[in-house]
N, CA, C and O atoms as a GROMACS GRO file, in nm:
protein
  464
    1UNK      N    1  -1.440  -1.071  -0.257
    1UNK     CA    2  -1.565  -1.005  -0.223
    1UNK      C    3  -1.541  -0.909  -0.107
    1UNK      O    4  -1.502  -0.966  -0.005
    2UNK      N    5  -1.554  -0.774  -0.098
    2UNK     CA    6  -1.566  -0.679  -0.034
    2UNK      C    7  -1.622  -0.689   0.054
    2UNK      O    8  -1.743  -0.682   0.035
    3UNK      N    9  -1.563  -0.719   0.251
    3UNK     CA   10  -1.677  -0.746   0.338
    3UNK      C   11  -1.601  -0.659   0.474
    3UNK      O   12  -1.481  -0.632   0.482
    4UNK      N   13  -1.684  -0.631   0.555
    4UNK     CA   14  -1.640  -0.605   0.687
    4UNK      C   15  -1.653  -0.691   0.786
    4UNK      O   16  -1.767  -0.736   0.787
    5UNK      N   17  -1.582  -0.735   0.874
    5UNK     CA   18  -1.597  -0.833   0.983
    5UNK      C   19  -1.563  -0.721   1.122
    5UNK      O   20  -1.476  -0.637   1.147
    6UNK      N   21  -1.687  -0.773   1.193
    6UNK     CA   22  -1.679  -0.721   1.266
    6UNK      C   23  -1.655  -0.822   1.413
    6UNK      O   24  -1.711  -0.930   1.424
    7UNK      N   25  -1.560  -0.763   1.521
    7UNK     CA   26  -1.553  -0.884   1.652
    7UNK      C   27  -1.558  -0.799   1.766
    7UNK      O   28  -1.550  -0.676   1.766
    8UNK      N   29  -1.574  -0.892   1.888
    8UNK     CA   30  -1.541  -0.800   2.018
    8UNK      C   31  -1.660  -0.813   2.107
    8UNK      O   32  -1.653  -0.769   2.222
    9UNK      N   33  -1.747  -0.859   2.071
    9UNK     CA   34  -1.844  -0.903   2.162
    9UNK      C   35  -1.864  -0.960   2.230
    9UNK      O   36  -1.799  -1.064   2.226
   10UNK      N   37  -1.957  -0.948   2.338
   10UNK     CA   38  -1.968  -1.070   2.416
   10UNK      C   39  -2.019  -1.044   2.571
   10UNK      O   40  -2.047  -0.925   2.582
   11UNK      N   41  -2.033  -1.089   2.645
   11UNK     CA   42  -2.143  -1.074   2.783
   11UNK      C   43  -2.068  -1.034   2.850
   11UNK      O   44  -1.977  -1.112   2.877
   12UNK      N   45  -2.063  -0.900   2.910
   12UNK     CA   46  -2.005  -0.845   3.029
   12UNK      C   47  -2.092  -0.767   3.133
   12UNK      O   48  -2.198  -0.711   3.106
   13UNK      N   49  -2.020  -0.773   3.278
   13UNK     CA   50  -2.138  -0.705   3.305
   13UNK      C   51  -2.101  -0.533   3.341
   13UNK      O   52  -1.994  -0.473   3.332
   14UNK      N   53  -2.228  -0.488   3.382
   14UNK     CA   54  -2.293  -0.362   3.434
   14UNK      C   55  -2.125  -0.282   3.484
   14UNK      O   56  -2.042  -0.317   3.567
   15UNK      N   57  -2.131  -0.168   3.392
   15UNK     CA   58  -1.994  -0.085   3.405
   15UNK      C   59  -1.839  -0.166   3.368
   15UNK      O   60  -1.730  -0.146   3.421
   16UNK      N   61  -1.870  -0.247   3.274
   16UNK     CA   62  -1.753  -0.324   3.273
   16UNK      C   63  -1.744  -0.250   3.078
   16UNK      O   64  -1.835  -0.186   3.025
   17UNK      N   65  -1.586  -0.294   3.002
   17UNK     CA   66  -1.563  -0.254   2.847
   17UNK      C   67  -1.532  -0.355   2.798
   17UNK      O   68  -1.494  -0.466   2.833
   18UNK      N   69  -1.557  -0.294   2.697
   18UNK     CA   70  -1.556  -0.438   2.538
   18UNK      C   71  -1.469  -0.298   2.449
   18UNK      O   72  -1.467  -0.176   2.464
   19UNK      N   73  -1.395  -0.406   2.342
   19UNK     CA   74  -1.374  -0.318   2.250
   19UNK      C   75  -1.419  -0.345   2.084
   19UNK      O   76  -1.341  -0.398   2.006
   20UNK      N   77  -1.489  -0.323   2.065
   20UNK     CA   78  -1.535  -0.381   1.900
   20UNK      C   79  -1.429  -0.371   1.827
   20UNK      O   80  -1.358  -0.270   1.831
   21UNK      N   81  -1.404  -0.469   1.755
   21UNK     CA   82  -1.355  -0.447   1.552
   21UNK      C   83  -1.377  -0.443   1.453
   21UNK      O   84  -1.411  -0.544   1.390
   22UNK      N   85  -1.367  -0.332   1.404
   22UNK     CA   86  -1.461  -0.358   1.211
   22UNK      C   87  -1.343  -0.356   1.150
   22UNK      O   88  -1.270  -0.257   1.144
   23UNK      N   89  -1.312  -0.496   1.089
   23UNK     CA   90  -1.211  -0.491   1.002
   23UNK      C   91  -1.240  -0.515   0.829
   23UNK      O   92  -1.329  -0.596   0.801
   24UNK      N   93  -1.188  -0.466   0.748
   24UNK     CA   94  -1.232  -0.456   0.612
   24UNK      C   95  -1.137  -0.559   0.549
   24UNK      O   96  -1.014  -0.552   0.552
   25UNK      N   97  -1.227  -0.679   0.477
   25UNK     CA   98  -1.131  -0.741   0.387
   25UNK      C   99  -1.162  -0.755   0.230
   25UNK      O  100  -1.268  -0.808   0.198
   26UNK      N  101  -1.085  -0.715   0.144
   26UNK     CA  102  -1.122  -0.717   0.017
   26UNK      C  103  -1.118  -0.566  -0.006
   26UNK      O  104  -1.112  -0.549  -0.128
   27UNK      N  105  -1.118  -0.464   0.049
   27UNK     CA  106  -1.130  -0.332   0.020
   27UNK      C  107  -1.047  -0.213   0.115
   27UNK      O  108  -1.067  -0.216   0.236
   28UNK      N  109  -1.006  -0.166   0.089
   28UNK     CA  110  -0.918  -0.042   0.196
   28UNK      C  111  -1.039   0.090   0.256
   28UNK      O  112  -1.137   0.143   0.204
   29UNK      N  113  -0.996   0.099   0.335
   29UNK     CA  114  -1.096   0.168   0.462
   29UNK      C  115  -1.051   0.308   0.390
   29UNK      O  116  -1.148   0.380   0.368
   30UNK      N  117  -0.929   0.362   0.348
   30UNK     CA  118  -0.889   0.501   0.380
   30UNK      C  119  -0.944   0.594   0.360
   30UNK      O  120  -0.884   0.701   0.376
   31UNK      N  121  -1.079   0.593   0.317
   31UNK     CA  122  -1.155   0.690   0.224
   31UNK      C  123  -1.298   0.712   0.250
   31UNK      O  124  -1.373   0.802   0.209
   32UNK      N  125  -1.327   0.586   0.349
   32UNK     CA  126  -1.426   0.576   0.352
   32UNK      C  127  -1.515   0.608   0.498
   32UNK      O  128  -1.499   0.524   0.587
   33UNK      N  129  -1.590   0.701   0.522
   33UNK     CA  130  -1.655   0.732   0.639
   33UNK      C  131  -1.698   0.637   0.724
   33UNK      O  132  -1.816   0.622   0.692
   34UNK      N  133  -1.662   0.520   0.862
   34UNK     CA  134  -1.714   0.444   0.918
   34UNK      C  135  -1.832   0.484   1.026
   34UNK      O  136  -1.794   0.570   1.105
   35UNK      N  137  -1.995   0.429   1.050
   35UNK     CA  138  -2.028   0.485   1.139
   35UNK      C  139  -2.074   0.346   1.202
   35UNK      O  140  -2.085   0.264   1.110
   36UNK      N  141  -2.113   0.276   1.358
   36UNK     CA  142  -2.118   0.218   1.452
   36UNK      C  143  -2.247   0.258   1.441
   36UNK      O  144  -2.300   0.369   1.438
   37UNK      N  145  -2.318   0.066   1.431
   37UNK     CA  146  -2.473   0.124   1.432
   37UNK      C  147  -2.540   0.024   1.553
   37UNK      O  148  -2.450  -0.054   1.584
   38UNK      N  149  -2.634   0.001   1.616
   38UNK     CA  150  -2.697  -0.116   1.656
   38UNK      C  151  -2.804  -0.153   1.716
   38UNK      O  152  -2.820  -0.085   1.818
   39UNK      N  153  -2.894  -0.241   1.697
   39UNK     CA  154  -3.003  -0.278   1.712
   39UNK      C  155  -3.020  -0.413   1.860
   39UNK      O  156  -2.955  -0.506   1.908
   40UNK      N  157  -3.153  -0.340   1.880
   40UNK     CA  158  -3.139  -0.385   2.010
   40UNK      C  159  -3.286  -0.486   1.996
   40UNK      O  160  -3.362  -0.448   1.908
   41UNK      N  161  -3.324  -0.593   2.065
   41UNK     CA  162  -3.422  -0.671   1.994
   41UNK      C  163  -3.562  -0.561   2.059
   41UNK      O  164  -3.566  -0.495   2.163
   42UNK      N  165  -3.678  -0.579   1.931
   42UNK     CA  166  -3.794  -0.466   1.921
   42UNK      C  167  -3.768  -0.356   1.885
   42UNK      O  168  -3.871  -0.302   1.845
   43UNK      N  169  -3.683  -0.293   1.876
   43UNK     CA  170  -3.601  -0.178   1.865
   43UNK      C  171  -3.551  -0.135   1.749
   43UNK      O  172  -3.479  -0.214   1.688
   44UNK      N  173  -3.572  -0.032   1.705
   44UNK     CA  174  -3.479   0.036   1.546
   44UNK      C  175  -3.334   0.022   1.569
   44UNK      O  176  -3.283  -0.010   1.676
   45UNK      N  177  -3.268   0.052   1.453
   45UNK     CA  178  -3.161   0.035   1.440
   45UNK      C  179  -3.106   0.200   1.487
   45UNK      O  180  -3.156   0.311   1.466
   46UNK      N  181  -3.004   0.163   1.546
   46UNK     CA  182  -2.973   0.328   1.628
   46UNK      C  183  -2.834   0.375   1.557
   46UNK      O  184  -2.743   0.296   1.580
   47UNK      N  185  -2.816   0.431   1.516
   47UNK     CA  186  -2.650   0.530   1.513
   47UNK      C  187  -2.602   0.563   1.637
   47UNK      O  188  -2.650   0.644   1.716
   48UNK      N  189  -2.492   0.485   1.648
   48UNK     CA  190  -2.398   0.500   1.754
   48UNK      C  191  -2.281   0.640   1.731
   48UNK      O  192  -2.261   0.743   1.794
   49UNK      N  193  -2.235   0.594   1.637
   49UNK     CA  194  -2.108   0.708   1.689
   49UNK      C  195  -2.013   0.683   1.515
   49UNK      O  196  -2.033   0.586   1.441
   50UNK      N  197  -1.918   0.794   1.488
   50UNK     CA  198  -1.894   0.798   1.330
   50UNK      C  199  -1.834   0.837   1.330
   50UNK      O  200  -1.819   0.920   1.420
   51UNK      N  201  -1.705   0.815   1.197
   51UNK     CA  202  -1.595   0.880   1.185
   51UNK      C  203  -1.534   0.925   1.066
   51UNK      O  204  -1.534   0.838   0.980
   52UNK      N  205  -1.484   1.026   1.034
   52UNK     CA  206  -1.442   1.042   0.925
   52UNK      C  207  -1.326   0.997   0.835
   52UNK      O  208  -1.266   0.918   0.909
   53UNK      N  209  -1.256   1.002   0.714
   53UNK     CA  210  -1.192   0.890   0.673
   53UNK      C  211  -1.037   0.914   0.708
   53UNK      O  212  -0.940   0.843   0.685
   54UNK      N  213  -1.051   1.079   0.794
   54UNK     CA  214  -0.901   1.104   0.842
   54UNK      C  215  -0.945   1.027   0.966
   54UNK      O  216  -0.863   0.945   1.009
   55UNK      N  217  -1.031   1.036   1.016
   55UNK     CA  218  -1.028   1.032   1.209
   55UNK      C  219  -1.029   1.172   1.262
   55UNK      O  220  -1.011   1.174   1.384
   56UNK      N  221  -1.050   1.326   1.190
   56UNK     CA  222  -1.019   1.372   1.222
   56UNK      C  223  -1.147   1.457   1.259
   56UNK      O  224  -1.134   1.571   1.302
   57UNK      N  225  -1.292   1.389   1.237
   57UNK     CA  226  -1.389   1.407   1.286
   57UNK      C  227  -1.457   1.290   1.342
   57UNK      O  228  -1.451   1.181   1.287
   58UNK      N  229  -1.538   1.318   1.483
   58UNK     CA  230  -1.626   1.209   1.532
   58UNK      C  231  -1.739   1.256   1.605
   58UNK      O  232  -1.747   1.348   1.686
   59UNK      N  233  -1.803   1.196   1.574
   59UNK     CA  234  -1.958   1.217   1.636
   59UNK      C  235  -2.028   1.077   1.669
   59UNK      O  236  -2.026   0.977   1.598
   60UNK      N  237  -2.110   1.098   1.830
   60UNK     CA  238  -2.189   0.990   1.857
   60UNK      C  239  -2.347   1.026   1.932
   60UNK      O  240  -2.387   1.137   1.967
   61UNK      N  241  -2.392   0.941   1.938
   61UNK     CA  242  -2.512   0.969   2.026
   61UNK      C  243  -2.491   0.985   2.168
   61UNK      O  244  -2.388   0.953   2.227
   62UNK      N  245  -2.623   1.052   2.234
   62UNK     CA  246  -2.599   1.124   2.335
   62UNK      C  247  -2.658   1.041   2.389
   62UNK      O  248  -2.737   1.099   2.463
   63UNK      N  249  -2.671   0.930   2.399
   63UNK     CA  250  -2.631   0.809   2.518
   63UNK      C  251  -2.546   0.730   2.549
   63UNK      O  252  -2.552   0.657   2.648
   64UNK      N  253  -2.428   0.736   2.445
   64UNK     CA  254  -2.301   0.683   2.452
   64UNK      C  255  -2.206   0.808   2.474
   64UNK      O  256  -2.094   0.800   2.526
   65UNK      N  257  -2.255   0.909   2.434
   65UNK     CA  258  -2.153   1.012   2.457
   65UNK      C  259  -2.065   1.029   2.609
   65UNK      O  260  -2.125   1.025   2.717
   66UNK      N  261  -1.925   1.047   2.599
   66UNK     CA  262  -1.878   1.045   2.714
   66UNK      C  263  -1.805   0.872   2.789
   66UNK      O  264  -1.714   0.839   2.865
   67UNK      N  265  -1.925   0.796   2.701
   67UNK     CA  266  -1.887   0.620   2.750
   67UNK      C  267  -1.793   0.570   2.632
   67UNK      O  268  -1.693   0.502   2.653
   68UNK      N  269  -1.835   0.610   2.506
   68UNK     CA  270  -1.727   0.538   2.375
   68UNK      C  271  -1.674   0.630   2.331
   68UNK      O  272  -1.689   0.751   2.339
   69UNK      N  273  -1.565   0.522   2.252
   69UNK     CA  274  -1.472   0.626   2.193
   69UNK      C  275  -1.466   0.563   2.039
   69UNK      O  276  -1.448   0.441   2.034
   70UNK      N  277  -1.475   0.614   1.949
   70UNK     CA  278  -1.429   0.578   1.822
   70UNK      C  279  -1.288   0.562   1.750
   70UNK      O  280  -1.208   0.618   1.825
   71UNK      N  281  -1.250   0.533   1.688
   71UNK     CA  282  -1.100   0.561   1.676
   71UNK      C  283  -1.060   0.443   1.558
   71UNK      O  284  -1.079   0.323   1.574
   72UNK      N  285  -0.982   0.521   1.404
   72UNK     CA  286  -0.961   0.387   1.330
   72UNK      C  287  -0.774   0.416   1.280
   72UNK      O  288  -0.695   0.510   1.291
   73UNK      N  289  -0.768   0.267   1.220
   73UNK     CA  290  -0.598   0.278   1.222
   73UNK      C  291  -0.642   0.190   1.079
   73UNK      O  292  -0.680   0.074   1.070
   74UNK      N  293  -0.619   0.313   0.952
   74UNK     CA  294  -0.624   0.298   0.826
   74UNK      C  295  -0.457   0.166   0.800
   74UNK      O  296  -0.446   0.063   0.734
   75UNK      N  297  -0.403   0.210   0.850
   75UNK     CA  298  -0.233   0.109   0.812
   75UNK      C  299  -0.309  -0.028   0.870
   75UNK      O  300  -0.248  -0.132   0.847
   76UNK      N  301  -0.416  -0.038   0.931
   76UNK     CA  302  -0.416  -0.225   1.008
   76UNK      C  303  -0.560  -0.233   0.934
   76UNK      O  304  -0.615  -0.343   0.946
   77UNK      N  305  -0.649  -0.109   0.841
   77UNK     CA  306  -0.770  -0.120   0.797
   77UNK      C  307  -0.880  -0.152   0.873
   77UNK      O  308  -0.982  -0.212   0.839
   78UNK      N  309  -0.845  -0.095   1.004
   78UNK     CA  310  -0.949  -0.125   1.150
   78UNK      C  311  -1.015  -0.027   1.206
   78UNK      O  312  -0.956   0.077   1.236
   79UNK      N  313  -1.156  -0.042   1.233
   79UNK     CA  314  -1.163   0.096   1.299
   79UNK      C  315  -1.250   0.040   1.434
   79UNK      O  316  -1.349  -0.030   1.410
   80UNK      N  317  -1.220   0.066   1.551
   80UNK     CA  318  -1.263   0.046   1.652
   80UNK      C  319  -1.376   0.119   1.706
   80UNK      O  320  -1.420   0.195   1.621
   81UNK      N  321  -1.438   0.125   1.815
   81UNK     CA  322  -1.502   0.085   1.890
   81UNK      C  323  -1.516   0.086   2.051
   81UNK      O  324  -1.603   0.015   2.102
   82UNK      N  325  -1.414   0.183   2.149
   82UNK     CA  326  -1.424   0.169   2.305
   82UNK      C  327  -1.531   0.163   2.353
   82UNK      O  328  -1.590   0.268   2.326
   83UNK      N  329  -1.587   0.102   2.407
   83UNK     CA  330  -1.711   0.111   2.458
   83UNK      C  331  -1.690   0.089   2.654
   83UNK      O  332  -1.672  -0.022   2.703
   84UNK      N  333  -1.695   0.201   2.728
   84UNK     CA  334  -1.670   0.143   2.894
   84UNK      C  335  -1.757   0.216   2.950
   84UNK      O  336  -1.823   0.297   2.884
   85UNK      N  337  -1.773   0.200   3.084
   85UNK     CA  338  -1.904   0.232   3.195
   85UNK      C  339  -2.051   0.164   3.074
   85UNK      O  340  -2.150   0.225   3.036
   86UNK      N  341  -2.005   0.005   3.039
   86UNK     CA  342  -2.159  -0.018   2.999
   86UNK      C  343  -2.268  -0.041   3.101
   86UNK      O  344  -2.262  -0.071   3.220
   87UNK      N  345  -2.400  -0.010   2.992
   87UNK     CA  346  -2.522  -0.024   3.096
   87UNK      C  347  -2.575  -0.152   2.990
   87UNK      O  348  -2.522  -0.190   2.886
   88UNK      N  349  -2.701  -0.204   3.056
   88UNK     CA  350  -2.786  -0.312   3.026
   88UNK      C  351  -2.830  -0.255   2.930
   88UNK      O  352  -2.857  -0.333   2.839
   89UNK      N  353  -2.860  -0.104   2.901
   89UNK     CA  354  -2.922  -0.049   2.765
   89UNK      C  355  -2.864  -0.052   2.660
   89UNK      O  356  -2.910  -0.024   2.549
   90UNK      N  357  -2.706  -0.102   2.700
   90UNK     CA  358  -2.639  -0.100   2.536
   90UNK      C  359  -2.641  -0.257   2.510
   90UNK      O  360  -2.532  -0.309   2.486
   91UNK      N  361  -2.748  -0.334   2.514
   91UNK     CA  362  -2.720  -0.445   2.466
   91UNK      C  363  -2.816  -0.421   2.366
   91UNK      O  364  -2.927  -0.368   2.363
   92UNK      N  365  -2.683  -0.516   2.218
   92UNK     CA  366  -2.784  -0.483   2.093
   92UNK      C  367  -2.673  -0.525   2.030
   92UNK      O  368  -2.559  -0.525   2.078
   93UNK      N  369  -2.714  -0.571   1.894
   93UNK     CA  370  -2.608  -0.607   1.805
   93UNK      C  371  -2.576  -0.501   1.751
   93UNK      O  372  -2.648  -0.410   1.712
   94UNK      N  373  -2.414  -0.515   1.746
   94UNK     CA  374  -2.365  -0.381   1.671
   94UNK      C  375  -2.264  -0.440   1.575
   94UNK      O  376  -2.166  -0.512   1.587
   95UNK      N  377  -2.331  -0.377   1.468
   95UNK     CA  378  -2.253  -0.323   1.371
   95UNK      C  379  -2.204  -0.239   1.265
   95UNK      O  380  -2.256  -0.130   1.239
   96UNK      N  381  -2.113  -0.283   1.209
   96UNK     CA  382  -2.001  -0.126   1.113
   96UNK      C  383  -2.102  -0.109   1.004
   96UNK      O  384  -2.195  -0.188   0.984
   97UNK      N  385  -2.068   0.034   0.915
   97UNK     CA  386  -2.100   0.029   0.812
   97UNK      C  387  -1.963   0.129   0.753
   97UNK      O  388  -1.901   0.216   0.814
   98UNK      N  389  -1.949   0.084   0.629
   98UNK     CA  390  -1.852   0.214   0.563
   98UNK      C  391  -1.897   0.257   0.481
   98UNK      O  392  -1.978   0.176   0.436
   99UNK      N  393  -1.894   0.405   0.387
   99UNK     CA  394  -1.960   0.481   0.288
   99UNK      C  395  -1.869   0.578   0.241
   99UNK      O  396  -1.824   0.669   0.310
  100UNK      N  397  -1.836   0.554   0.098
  100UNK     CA  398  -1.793   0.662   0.050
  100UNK      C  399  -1.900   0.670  -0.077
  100UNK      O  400  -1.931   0.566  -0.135
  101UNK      N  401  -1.949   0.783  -0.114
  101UNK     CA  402  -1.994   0.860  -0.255
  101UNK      C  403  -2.121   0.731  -0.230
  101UNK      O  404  -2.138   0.687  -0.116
  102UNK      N  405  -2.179   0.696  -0.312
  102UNK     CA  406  -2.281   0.567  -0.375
  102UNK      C  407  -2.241   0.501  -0.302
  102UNK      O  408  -2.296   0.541  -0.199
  103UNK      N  409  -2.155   0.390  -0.265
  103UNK     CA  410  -2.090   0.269  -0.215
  103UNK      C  411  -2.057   0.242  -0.133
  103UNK      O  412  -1.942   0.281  -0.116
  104UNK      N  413  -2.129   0.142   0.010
  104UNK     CA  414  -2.160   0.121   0.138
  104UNK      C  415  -2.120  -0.028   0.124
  104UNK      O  416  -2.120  -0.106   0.029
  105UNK      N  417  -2.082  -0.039   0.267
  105UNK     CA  418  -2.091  -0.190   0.289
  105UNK      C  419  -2.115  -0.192   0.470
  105UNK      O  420  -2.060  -0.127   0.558
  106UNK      N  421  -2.220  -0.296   0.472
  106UNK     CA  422  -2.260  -0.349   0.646
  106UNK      C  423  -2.132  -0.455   0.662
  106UNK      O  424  -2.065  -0.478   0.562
  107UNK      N  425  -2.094  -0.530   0.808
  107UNK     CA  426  -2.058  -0.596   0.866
  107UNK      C  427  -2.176  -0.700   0.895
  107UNK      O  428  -2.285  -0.654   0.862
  108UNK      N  429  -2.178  -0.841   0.953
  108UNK     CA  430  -2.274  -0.892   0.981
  108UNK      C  431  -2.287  -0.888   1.156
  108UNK      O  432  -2.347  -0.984   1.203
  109UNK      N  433  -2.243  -0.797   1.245
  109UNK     CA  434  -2.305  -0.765   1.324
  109UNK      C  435  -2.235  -0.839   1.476
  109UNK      O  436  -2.182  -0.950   1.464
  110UNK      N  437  -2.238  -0.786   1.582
  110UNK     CA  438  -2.140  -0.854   1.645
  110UNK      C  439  -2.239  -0.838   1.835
  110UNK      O  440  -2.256  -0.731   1.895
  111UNK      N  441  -2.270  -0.933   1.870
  111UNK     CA  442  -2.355  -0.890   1.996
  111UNK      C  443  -2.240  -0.932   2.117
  111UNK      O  444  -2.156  -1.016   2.150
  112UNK      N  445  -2.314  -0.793   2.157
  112UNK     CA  446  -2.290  -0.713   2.316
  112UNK      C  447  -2.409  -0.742   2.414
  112UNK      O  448  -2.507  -0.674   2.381
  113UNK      N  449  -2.427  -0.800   2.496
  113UNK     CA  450  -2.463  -0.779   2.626
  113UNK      C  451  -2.440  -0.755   2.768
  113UNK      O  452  -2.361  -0.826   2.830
  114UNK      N  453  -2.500  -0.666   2.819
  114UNK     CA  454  -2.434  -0.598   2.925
  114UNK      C  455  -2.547  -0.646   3.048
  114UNK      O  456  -2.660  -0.598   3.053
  115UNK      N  457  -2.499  -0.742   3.138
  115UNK     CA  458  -2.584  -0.736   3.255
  115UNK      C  459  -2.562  -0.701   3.376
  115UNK      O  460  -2.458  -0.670   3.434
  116UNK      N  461  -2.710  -0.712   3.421
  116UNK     CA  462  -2.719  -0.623   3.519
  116UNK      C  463  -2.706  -0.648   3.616
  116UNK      O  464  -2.715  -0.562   3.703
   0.00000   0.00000   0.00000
C-alpha cells in the first residue's frame, strides 16, 4: 500500500530547528511534486513550501520564507523539511503530500510545537 510517513516532530522552543521527514513507502518519489502543508488547531490547512520532482524548483509561504528550507534526496525517497528561527506560530501539524497528474497521496501528519 502506497503511503508517506512522515517524522521529526516534536516540542522545541522559541528560535530553536526541527527537521521534518516525508518518506515514501510502497511508491518512488522521483516524479512526483512534494508540497509541506499544515494545520494549526481552529485554523485551515496552510501550504507551507513545495518542490518540484527535480528539486530544481521551490516555493514557500511568506511566513516561513527565509526560516525553511525544502530540499528532497530522490536515491533515499525523502524529502525534507528545515525548519529554524521557529516561532509559537508555526505550531501545527504538518504534513507531506505528493502529486503527480490525477494521483496524490497525504502523510498522516507529524506535530511541531514551538514554545514560547
Amino acid at each position: 500500500q502506497p503511503q508517506l510517513v512522515e517524522s521529526g516532530g516534536a516540542l522545541v522552543q522559541s528560535g530553536g530547528s526541527l527537521r521534518l521527514s516525508c518518506a515514501a513507502v510502497g511508491f518512488t518519489l522521483d516524479y512526483y511534486v512534494i508540497g509541506w502543508f499544515r494545520q494549526a488547531p481552529g485554523k485551515e490547512c496552510e501550504g507551507v513550501s513545495c518542490i518540484s520532482s527535480s528539486g530544481g524548483y521551490t516555493d514557500y509561504a511568506g511566513s516561513v520564507k527565509g526560516r525553511f528550507t525544502i530540499s528532497r534526496d530522490n536515491a533515499k525517497n525523502t524529502v525534507y523539511l528545515q525548519m529554524n528561527s521557529l516561532k509559537p506560530e508555526d505550531t501545527a501539524v504538518y504534513y507531506c503530500h505528493a502529486k503527480v497528474s490525477l494521483r496524490g497521496y497525504w502523510g498522516q501528519g507529524t506535530q511541531v510545537t514551538v514554545s514560547s
